[in-house]
C-alpha positions in Angstrom: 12.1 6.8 -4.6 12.6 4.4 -1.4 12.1 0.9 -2.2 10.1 0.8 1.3 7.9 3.7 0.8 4.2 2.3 -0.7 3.4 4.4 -3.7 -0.1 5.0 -5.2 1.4 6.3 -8.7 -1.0 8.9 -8.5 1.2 11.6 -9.8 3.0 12.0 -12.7 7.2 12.5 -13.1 6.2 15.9 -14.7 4.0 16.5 -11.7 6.8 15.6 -9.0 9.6 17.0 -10.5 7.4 20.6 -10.2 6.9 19.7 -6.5 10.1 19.1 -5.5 11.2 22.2 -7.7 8.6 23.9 -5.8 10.0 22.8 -2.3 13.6 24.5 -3.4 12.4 27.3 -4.8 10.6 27.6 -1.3 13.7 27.2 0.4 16.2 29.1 -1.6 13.4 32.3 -1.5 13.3 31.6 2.5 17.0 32.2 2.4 16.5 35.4 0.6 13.7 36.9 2.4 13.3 35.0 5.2 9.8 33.7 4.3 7.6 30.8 2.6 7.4 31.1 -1.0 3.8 32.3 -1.6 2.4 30.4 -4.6 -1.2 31.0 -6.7 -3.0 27.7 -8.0 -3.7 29.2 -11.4 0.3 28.7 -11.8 0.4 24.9 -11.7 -1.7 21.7 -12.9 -5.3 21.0 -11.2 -3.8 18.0 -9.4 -1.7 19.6 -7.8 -4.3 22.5 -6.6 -6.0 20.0 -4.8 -6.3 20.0 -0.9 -3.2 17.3 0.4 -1.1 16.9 2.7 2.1 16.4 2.5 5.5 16.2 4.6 9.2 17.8 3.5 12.2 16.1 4.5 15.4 17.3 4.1 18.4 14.7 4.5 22.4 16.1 4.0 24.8 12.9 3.6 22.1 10.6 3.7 21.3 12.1 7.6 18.0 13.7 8.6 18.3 17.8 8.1 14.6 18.3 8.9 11.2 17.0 8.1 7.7 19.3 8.7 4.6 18.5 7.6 0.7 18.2 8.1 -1.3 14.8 8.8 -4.4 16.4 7.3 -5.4 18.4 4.3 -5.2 22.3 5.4 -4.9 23.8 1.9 -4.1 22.6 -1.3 -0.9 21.0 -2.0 1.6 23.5 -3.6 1.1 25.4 -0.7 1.6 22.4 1.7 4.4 22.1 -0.2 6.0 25.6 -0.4 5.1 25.6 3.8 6.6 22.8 4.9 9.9 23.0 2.3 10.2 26.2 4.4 9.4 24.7 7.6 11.7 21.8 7.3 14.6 24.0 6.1 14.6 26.9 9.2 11.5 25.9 11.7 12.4 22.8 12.9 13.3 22.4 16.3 16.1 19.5 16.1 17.7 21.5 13.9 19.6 24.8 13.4 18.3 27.2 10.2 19.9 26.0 7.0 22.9 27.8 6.3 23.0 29.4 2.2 26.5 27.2 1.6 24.1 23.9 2.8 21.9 24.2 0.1 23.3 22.8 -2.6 24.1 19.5 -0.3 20.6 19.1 0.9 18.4 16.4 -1.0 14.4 17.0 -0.5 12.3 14.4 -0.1 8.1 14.7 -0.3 5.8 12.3 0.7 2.0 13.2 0.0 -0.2 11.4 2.2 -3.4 9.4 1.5 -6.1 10.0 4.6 -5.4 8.0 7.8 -7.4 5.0 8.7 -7.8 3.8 12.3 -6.7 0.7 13.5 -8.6 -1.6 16.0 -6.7 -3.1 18.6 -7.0 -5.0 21.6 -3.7 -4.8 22.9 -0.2 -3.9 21.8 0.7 -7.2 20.7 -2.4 -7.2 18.4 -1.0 -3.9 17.1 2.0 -4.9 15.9 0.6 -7.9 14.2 -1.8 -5.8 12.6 1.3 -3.3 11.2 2.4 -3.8 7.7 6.2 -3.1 7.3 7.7 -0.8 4.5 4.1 0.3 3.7 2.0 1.7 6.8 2.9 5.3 8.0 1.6 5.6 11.9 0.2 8.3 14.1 0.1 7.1 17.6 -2.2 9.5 20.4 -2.4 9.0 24.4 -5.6 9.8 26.0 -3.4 12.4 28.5 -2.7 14.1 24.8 1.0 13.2 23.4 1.1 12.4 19.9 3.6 11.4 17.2 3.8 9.8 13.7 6.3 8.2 11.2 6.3 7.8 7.9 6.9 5.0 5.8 10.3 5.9 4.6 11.3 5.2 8.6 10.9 1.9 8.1 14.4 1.7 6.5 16.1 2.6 9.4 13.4 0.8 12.3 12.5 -2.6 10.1 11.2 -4.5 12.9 7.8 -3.8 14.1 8.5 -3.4 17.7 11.9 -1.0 17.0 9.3 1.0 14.9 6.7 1.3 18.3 8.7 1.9 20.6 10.5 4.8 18.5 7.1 5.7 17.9 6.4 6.1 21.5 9.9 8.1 22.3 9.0 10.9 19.6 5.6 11.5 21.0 7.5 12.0 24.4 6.6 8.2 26.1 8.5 5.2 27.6 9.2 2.6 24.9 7.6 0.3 27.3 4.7 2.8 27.3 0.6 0.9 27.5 -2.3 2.5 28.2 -6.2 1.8 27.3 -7.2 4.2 25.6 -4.0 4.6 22.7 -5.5 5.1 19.3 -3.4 4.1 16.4 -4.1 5.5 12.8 -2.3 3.8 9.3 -1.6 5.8 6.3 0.0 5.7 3.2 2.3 7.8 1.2 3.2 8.6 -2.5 6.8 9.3 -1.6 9.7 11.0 -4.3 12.9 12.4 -4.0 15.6 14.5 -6.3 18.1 12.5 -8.5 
């Protein structure tokens, strides 16, 4: 796990170590059939049949490979899970499909996440007092409609408040220098784990 990823301890290492087997099995079926694993609650434990969500990330040599996920609960988590493992591995658009000789280099990454909160701001300087470094995953959303979000875990590469922002602001499509009434900022955490 990250040192800078905020952790609610809410699952057990029995309970993550099925998720993240989960999220290859996902993949490695995707590369066979060219589909999501389907899954069936009855197969795995209650807490895991609850509604989540959740975000894959893929990283080969320590460098992003692909991340895909949901900011809100749309089914329960093993399927979150089995979706986005599949997602992040052939839908996302940075990224070429992974390749069957790639597999065995990629390291998955999950991060559940707990419910976004807004914050209340009065400007952008007021923001990024307000932001809590290492722990609070954002989703930032422009009255004209872009939106974008980053987990916790990119904290380790954008450790200063204003880096993390303005990044922010590039991924949903703005100007770093981007201001606008009308910005709504949410916070949320994540229980983050990875593979050994």
């Amino acid at each position: 796990m990250s040192s800078t990823e905020q952790t609610t301890g809410e699952y057990g290492e029995a309970e993550r170590q099925t998720m993240l087997r989960l999220a290859r099995e996902s993949i490695l079926h995707g590369l066979e059939t060219g589909s999501a694993l389907k899954v069936s609650g009855d197969d795995f434990p209650e807490a895991l049949r609850a509604e989540r969500a959740c975000f894959v990330t893929l990283t080969r040599s320590g460098r992003l490979r692909g991340c895909i996920g949901h900011l809100e609960p749309v089914q329960t988590l093993i399927e979150d899970i089995a979706e986005n493992a599949y997602s992040a591995a052939f839908r996302d658009p940075r990224f070429a499909p992974l390749a069957a000789d790639e597999l065995d280099a990629t390291h998955i990454e999950i991060s559940v996440l707990g419910p976004p909160r807004p914050i209340d701001f009065d400007s952008e300087e007021d923001l990024l007092q307000q932001i809590r470094p290492g722990v609070d995953g954002l989703i930032l959303a422009t009255p004209d409609g872009h939106r974008g979000t980053f987990l916790p875990s990119v904290w380790e590469s954008l450790p200063d408040p204003d880096q993390f922002l303005a990044h922010l602001k590039l991924k949903a499509g703005l100007a770093t220098d981007y201001w606008a009434d009308g910005v709504r900022v949410w916070r949320y955490e994540t229980e983050a784990f990875q593979e050994d």
